[in-house]
PyMOL CGO cylinders between C-alpha atoms (Angstrom):
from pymol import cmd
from pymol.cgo import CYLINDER

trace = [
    CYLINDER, 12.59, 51.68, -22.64, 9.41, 49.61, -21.80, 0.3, 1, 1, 1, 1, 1, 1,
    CYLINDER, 9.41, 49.61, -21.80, 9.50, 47.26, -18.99, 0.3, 1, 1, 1, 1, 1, 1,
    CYLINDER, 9.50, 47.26, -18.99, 7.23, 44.13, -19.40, 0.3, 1, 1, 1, 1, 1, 1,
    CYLINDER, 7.23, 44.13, -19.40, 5.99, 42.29, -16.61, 0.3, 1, 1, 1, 1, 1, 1,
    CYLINDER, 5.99, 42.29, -16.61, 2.89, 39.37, -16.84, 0.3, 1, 1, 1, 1, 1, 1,
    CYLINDER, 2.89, 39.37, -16.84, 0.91, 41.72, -14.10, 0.3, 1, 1, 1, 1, 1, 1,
    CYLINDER, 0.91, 41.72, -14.10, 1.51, 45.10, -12.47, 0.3, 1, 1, 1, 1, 1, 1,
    CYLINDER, 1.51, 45.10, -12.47, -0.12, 46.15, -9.30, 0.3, 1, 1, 1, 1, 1, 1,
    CYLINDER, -0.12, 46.15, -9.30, -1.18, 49.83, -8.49, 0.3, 1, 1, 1, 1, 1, 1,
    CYLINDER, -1.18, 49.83, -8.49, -0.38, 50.32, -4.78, 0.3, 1, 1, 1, 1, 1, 1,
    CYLINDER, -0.38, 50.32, -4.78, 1.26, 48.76, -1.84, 0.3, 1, 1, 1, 1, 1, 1,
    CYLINDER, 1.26, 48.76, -1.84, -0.72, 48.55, 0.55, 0.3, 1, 1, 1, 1, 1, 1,
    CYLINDER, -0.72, 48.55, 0.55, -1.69, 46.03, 2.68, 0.3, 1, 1, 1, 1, 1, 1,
    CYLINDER, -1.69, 46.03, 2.68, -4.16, 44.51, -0.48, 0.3, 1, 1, 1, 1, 1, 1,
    CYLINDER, -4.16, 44.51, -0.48, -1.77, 45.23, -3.44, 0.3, 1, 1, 1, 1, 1, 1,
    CYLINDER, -1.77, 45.23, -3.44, 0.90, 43.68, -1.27, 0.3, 1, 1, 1, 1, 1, 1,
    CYLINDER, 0.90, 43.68, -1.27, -1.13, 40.27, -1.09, 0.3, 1, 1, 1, 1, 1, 1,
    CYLINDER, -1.13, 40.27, -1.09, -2.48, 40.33, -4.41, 0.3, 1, 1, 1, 1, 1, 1,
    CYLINDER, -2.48, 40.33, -4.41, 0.91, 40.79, -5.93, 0.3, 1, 1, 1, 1, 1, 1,
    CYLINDER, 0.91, 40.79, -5.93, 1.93, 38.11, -3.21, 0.3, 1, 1, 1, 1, 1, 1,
    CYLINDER, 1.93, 38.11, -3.21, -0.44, 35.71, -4.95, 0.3, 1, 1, 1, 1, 1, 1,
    CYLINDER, -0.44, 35.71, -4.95, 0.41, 36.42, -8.25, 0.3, 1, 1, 1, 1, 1, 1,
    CYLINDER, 0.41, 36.42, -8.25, 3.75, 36.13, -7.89, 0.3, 1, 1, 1, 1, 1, 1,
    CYLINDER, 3.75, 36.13, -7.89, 3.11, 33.47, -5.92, 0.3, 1, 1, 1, 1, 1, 1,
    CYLINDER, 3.11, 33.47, -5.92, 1.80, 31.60, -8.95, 0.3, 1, 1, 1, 1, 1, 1,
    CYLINDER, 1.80, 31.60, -8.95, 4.70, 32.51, -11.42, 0.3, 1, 1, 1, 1, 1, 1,
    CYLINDER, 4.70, 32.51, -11.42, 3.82, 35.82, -12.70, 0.3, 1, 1, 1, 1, 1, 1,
    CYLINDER, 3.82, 35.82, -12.70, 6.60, 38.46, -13.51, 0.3, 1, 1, 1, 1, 1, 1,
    CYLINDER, 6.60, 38.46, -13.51, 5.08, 41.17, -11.27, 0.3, 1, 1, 1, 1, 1, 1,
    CYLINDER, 5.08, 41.17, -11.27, 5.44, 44.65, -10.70, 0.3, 1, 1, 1, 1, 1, 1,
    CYLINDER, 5.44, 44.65, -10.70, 3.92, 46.97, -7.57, 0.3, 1, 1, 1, 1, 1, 1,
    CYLINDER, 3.92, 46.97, -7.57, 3.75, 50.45, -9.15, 0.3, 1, 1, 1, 1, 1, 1,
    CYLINDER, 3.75, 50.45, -9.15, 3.52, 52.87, -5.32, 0.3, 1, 1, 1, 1, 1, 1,
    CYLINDER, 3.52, 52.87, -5.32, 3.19, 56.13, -5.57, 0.3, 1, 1, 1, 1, 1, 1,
    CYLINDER, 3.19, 56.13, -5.57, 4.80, 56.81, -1.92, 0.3, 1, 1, 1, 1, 1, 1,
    CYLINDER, 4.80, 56.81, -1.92, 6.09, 54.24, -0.42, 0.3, 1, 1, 1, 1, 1, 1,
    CYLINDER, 6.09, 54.24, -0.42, 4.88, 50.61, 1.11, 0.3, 1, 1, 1, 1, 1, 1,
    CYLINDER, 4.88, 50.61, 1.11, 1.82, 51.24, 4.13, 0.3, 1, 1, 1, 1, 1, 1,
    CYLINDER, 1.82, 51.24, 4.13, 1.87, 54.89, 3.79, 0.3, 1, 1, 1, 1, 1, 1,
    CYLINDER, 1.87, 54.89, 3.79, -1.56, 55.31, 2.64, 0.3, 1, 1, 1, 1, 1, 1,
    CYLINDER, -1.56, 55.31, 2.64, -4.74, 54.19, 5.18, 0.3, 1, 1, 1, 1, 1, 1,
    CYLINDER, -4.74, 54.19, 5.18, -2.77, 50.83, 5.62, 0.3, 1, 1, 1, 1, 1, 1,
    CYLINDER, -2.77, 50.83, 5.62, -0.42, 52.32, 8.12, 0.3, 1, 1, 1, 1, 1, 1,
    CYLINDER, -0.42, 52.32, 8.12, -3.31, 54.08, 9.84, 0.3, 1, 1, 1, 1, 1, 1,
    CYLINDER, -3.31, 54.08, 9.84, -5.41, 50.47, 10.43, 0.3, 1, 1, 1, 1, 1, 1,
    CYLINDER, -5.41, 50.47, 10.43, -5.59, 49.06, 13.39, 0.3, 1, 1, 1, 1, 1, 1,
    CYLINDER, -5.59, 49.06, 13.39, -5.20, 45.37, 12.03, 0.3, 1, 1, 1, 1, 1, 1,
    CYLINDER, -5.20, 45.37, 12.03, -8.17, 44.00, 13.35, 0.3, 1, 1, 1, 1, 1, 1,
    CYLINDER, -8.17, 44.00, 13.35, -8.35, 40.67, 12.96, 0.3, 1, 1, 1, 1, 1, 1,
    CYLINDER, -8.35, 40.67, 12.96, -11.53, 39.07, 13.09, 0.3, 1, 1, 1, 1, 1, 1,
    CYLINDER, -11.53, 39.07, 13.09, -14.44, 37.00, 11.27, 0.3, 1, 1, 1, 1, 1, 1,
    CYLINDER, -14.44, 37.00, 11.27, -17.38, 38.70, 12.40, 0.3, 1, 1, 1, 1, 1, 1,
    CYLINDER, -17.38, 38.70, 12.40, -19.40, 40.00, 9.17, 0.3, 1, 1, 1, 1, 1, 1,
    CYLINDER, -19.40, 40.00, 9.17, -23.11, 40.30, 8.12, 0.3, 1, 1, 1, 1, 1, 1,
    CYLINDER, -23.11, 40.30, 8.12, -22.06, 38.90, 4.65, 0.3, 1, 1, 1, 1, 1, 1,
    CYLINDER, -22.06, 38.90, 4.65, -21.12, 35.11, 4.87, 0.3, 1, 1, 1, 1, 1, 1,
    CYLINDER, -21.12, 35.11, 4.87, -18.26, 35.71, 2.09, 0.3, 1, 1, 1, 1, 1, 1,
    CYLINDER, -18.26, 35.71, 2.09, -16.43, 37.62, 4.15, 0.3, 1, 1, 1, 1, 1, 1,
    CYLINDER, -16.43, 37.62, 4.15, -16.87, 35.82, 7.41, 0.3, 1, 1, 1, 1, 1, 1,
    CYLINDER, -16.87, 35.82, 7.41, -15.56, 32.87, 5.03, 0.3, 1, 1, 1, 1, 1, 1,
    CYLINDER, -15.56, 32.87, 5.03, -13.42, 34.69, 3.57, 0.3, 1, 1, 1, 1, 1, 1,
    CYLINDER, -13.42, 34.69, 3.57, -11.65, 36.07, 6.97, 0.3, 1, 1, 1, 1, 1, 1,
    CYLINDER, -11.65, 36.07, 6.97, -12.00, 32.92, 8.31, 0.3, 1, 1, 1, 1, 1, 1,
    CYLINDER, -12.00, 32.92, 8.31, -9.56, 31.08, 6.02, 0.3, 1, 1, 1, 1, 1, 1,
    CYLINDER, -9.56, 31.08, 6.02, -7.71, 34.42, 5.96, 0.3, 1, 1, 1, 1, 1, 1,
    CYLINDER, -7.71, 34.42, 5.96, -6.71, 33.87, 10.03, 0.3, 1, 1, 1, 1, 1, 1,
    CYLINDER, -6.71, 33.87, 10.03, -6.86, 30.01, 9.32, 0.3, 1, 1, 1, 1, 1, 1,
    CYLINDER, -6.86, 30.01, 9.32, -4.53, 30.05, 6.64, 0.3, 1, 1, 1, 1, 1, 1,
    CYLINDER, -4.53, 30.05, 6.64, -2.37, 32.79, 7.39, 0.3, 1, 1, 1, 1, 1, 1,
    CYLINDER, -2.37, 32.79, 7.39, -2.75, 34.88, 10.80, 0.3, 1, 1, 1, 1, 1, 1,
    CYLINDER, -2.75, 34.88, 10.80, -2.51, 31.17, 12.64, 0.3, 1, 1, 1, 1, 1, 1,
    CYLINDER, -2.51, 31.17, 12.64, 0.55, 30.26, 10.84, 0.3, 1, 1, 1, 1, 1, 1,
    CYLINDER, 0.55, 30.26, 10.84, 2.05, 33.35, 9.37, 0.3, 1, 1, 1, 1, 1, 1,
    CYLINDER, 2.05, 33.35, 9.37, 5.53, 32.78, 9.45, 0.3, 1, 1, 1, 1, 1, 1,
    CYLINDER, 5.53, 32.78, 9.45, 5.20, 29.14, 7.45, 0.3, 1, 1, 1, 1, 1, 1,
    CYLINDER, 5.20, 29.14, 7.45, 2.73, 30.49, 5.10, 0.3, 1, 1, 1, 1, 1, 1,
    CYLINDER, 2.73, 30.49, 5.10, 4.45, 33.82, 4.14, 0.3, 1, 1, 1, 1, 1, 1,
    CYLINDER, 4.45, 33.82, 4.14, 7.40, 34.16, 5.95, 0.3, 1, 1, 1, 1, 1, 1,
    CYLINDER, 7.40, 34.16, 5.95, 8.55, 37.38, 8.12, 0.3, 1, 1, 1, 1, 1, 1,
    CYLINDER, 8.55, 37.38, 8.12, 6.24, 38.83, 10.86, 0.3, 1, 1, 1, 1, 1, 1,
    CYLINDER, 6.24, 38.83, 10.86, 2.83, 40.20, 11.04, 0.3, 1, 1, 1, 1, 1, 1,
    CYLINDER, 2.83, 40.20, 11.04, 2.82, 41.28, 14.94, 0.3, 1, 1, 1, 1, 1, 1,
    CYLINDER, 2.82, 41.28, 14.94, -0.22, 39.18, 15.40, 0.3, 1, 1, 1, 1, 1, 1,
    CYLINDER, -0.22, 39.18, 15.40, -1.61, 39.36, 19.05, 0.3, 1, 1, 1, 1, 1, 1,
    CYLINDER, -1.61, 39.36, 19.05, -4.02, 37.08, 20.17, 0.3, 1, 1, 1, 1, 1, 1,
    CYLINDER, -4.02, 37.08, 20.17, -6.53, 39.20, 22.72, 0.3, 1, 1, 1, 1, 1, 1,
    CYLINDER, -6.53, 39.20, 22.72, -10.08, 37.84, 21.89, 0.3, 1, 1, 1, 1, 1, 1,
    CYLINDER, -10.08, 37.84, 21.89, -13.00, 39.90, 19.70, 0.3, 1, 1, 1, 1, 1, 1,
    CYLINDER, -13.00, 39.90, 19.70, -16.60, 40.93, 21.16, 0.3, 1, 1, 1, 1, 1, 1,
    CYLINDER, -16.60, 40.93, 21.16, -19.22, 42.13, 18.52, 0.3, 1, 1, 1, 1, 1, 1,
    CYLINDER, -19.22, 42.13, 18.52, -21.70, 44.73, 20.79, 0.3, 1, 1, 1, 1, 1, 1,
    CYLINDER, -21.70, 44.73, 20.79, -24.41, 45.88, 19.14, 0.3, 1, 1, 1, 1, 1, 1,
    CYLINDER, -24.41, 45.88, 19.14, -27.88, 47.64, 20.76, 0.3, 1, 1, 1, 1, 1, 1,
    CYLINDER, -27.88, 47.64, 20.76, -30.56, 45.45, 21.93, 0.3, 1, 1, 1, 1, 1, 1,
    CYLINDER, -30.56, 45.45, 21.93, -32.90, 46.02, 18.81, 0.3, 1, 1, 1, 1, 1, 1,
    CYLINDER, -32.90, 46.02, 18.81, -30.18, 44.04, 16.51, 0.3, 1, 1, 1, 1, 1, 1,
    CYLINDER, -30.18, 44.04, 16.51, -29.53, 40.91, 18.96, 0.3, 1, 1, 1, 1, 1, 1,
    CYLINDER, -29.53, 40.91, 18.96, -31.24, 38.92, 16.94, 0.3, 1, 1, 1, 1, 1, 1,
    CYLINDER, -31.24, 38.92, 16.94, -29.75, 39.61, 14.08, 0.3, 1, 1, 1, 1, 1, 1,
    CYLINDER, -29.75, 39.61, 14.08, -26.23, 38.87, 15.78, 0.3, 1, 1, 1, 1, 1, 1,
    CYLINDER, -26.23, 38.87, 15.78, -27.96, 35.66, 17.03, 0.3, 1, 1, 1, 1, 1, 1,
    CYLINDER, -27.96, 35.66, 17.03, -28.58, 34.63, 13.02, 0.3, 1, 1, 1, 1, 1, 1,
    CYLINDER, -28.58, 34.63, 13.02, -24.77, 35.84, 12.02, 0.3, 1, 1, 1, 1, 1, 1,
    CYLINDER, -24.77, 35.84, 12.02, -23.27, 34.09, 14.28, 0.3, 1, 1, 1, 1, 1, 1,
    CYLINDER, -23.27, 34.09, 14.28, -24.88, 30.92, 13.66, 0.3, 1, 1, 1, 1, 1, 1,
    CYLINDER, -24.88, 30.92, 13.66, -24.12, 31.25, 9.94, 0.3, 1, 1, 1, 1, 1, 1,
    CYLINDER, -24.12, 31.25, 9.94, -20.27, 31.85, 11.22, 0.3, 1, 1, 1, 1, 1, 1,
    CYLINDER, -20.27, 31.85, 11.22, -20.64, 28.63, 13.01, 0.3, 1, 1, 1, 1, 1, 1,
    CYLINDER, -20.64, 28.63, 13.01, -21.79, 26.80, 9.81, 0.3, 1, 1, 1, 1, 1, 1,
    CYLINDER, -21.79, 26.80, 9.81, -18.56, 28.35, 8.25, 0.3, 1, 1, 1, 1, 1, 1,
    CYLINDER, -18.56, 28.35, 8.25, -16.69, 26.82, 11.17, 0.3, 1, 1, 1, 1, 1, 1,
    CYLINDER, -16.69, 26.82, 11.17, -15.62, 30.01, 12.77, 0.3, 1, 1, 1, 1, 1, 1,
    CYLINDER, -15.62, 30.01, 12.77, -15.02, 29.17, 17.01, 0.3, 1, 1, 1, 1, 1, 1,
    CYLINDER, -15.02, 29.17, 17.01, -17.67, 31.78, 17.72, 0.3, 1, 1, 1, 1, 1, 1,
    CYLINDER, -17.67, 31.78, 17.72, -20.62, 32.41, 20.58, 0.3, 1, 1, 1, 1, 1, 1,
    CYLINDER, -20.62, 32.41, 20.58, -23.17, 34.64, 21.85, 0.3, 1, 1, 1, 1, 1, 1,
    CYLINDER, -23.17, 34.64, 21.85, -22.65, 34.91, 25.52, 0.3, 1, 1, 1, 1, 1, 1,
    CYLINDER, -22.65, 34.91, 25.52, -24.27, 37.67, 27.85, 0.3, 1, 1, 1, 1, 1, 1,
    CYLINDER, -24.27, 37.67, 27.85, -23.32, 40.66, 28.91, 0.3, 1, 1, 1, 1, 1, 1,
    CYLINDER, -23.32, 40.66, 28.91, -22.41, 39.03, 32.59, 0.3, 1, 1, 1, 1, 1, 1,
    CYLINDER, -22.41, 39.03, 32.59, -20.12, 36.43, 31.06, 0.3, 1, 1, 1, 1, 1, 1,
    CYLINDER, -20.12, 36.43, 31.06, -18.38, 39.42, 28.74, 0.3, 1, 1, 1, 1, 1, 1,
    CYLINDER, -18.38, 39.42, 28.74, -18.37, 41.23, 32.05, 0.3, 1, 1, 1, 1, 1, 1,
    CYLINDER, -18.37, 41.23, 32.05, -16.29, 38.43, 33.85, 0.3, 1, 1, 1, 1, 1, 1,
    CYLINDER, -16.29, 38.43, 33.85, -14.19, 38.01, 30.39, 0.3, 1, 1, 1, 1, 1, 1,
    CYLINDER, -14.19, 38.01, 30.39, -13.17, 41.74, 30.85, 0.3, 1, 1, 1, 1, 1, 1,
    CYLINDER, -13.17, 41.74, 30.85, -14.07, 43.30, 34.01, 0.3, 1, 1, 1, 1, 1, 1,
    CYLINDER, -14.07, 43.30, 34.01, -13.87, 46.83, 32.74, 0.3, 1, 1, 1, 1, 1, 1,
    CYLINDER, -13.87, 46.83, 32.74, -16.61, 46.80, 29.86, 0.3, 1, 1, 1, 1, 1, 1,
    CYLINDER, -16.61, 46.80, 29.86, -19.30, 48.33, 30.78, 0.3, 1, 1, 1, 1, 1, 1,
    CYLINDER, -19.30, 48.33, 30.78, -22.57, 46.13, 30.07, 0.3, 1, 1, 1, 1, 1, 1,
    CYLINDER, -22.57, 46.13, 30.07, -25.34, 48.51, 30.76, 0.3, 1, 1, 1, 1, 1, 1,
    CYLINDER, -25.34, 48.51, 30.76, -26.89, 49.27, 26.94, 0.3, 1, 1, 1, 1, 1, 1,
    CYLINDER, -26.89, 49.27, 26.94, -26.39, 45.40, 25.91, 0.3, 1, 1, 1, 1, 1, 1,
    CYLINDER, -26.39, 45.40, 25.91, -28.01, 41.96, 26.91, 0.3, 1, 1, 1, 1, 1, 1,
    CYLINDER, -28.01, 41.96, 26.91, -25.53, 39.80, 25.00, 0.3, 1, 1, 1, 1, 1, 1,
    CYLINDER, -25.53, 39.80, 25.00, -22.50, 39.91, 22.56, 0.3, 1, 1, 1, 1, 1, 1,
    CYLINDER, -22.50, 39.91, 22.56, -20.69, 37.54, 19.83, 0.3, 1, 1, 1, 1, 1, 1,
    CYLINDER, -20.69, 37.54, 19.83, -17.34, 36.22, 21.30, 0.3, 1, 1, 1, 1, 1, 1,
    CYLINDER, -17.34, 36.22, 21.30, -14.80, 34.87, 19.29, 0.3, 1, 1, 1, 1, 1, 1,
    CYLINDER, -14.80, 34.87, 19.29, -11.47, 34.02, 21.42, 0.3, 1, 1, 1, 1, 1, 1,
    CYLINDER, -11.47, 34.02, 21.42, -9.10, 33.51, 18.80, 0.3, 1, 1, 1, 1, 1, 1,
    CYLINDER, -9.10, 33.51, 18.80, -9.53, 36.83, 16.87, 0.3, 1, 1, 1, 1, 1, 1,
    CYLINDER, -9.53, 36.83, 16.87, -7.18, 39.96, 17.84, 0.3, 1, 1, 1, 1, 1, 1,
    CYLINDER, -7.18, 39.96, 17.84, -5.12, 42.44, 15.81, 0.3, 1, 1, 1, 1, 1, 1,
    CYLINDER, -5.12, 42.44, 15.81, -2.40, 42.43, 13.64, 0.3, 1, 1, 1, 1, 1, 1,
    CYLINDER, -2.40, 42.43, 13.64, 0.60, 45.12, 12.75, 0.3, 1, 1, 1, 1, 1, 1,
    CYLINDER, 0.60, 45.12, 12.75, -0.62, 46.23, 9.30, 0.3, 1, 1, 1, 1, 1, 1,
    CYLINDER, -0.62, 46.23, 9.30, 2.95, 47.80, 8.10, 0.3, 1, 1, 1, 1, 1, 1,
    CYLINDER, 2.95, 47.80, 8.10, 4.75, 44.65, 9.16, 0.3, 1, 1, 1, 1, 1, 1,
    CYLINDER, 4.75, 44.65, 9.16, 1.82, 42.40, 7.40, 0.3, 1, 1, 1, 1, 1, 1,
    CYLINDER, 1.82, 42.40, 7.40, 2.38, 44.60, 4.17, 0.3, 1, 1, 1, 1, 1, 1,
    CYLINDER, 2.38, 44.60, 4.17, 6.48, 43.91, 4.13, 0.3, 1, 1, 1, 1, 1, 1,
    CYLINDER, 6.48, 43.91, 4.13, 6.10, 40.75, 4.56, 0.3, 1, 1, 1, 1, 1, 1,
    CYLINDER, 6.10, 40.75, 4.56, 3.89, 40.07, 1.83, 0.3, 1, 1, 1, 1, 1, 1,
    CYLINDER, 3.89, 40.07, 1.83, 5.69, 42.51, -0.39, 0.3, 1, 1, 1, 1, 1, 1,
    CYLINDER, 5.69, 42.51, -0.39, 8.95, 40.52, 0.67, 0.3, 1, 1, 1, 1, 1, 1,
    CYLINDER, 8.95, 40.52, 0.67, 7.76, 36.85, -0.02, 0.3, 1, 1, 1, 1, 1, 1,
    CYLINDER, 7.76, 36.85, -0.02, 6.99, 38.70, -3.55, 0.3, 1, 1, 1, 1, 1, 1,
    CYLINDER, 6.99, 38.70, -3.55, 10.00, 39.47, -3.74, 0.3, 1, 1, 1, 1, 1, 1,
    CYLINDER, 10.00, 39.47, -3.74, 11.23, 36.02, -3.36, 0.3, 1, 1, 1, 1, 1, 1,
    CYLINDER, 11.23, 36.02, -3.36, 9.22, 35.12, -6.08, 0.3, 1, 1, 1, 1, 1, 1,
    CYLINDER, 9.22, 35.12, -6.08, 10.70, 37.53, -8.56, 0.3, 1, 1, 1, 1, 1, 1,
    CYLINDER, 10.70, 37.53, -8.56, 8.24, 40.51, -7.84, 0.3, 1, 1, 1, 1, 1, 1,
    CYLINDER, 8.24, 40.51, -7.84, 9.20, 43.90, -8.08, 0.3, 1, 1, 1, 1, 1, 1,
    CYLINDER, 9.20, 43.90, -8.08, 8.40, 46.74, -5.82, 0.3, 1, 1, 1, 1, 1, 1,
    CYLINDER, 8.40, 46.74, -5.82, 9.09, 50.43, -7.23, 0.3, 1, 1, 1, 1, 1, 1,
    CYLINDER, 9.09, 50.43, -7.23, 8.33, 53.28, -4.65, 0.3, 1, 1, 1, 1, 1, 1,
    CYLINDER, 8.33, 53.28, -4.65, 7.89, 56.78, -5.04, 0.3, 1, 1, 1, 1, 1, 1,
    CYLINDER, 7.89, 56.78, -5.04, 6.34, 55.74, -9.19, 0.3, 1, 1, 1, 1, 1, 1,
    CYLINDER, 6.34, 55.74, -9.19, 3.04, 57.60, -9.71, 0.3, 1, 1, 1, 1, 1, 1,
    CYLINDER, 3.04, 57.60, -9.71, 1.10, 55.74, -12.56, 0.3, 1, 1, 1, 1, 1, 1,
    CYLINDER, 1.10, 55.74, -12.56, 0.10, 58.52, -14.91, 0.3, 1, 1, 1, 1, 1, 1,
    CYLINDER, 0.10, 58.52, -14.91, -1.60, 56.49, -17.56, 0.3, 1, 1, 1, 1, 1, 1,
    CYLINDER, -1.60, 56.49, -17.56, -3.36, 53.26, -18.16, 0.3, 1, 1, 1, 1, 1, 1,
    CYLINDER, -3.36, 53.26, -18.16, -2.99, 51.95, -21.64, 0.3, 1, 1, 1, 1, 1, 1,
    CYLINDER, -2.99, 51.95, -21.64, -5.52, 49.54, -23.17, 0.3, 1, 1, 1, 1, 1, 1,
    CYLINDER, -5.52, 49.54, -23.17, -5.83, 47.49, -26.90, 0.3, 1, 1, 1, 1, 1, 1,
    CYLINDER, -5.83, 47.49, -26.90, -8.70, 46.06, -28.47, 0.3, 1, 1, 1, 1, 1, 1,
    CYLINDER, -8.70, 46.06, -28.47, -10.57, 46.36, -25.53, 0.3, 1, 1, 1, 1, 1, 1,
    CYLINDER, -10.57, 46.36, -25.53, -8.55, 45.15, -22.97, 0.3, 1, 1, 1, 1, 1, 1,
    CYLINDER, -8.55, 45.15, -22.97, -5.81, 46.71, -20.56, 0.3, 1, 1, 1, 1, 1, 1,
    CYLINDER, -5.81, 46.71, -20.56, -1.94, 47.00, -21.92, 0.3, 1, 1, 1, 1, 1, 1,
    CYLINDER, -1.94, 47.00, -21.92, 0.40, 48.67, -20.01, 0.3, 1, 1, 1, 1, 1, 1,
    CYLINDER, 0.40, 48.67, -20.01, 1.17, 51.85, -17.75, 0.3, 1, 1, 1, 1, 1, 1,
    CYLINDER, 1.17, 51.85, -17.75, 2.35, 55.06, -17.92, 0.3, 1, 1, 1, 1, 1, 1,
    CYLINDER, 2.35, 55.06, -17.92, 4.17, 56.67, -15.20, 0.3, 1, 1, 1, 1, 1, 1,
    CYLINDER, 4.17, 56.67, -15.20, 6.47, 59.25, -13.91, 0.3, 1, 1, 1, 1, 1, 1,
    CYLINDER, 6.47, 59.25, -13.91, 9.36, 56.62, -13.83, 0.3, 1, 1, 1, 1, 1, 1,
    CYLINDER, 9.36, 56.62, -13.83, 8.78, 55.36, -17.58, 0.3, 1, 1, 1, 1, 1, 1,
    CYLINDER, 8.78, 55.36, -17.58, 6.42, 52.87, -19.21, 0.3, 1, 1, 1, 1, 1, 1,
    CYLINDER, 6.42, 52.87, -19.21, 5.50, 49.27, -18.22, 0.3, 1, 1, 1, 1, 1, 1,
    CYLINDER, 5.50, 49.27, -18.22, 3.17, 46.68, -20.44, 0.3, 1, 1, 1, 1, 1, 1,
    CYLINDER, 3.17, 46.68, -20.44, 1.66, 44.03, -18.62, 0.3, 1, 1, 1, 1, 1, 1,
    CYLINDER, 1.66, 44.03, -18.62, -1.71, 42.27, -19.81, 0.3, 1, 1, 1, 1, 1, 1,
    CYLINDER, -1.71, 42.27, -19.81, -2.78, 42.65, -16.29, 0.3, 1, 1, 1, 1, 1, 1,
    CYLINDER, -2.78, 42.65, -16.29, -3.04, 45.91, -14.15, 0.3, 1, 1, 1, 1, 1, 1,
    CYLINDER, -3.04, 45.91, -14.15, -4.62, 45.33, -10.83, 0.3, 1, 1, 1, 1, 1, 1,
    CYLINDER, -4.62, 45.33, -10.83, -5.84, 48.83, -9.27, 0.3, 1, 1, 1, 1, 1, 1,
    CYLINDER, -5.84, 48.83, -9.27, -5.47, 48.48, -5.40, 0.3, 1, 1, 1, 1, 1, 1,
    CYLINDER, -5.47, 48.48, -5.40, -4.66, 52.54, -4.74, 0.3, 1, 1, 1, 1, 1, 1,
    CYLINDER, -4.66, 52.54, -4.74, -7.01, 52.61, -2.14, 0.3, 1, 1, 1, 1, 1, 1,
    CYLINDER, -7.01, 52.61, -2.14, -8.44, 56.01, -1.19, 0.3, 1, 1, 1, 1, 1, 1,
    CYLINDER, -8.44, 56.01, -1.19, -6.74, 56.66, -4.90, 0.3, 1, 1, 1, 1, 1, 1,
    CYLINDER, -6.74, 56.66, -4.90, -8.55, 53.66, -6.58, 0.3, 1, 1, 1, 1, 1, 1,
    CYLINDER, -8.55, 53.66, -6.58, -11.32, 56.34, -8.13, 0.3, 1, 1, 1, 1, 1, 1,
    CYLINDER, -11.32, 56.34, -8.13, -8.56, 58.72, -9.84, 0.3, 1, 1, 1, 1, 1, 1,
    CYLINDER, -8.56, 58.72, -9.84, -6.58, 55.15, -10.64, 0.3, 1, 1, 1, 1, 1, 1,
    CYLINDER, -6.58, 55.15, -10.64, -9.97, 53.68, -12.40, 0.3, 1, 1, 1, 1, 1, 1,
    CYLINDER, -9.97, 53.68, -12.40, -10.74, 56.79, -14.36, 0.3, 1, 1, 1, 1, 1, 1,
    CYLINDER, -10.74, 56.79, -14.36, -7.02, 57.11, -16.20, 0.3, 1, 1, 1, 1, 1, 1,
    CYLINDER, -7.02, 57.11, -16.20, -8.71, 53.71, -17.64, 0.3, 1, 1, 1, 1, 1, 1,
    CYLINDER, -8.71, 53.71, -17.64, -11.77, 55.20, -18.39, 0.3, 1, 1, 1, 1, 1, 1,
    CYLINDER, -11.77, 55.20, -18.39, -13.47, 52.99, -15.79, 0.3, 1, 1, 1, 1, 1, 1,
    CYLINDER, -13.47, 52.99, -15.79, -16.32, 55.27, -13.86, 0.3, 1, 1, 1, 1, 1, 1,
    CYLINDER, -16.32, 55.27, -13.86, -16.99, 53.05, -10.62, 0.3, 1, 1, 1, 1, 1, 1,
    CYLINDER, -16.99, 53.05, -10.62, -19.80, 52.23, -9.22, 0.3, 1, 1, 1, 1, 1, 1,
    CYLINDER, -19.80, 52.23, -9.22, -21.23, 54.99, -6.80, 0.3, 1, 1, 1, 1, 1, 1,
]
cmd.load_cgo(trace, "trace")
């Protein structure tokens, strides 16, 4: 028999989690489709960094209302745990691309991101162990630091859950259906699912995932 959901999501990890998060989030039947089982792809080897520093400003904006909205207030805004740990965050790069941390960092402060350029003495003093020898300065931010990315993924996957999501482990997705052009449904090795919306967040899989679509990405 065919399940129906409004949207399915292809892997749970630590971006299929929030995605499906979201969407349930905003009333949609959902489904997360996980081949293994929640964090046990490249999610549960991350280190969690949490931080805003980026050469792109859409994701220093986007990171920034990321630990803003979320990191800072975590148990409000999703409920459960992320093992967030405040320690601080330097950028180092070699001398020749100062200046171009110089220009980042003042279009993070434009964002409103709480970050600096400091030199390599005041980093020194910051952490007394770093050695400063092949840098002149460094971006600081002091409220970035690292997160638990398995306990992040639960949680999402959890408030989900609250919202009537559904989380099926150990469900490889073995087909992607479409109709007139657009996406309709799943096959996989624990029956069939139609959904009008099939979100592909397989990670290191995403390619294979993509292709039972017909979808060649973008080298």
């Amino acid at each position: 028999m065919t399940q129906t959901y409004d949207a399915i999501v292809i892997g749970a990890g630590v971006m299929g989690a929030s995605i499906a998060f979201h969407l349930a989030e905003r009333g949609l039947k959902t489904a997360i489709l996980e081949r293994r089982t929640a964090a046990s792809g490249a999610t549960g080897y991350s280190s969690g960094l949490v931080r805003m520093h980026y050469d792109l400003a859409v994701e220093a904006e986007l990171t920034f209302k990321s630990h803003k909205n979320y990191f800072s207030n975590w148990r409000e805004r999703v409920g459960g745990e992320c093992g967030f740990q405040h320690t601080s965050f330097l950028k180092i790069v070699k001398r020749e691309y100062e200046d171009k941390l110089r220009g980042n960092v003042a279009n993070q402060q434009r964002i409103g991101i709480n970050t600096s350029v400091i030199s390599a003495d005041e980093a020194r003093k910051l952490f007394p162990d770093l050695a400063t020898d092949d840098f002149d300065f460094v971006a600081y931010e002091p409220d970035s630091g690292y997160a638990d990315a398995t306990l992040t993924t639960n949680s999402f996957i959890d408030g989900a859950k609250r919202n009537g999501a559904t989380l099926i482990q150990n469900c490889e997705v073995t087909a992607i259906h479409t109709a007139g052009g657009r996406v309709a449904g799943v096959s996989s090795d624990k029956g069939e699912f139609a959904a009008p919306i099939v979100v592909n967040a397989a990670g290191r899989w995403a390619k294979h995932v993509a292709s039972l679509a017909g979808v060649e990405p973008r080298s």
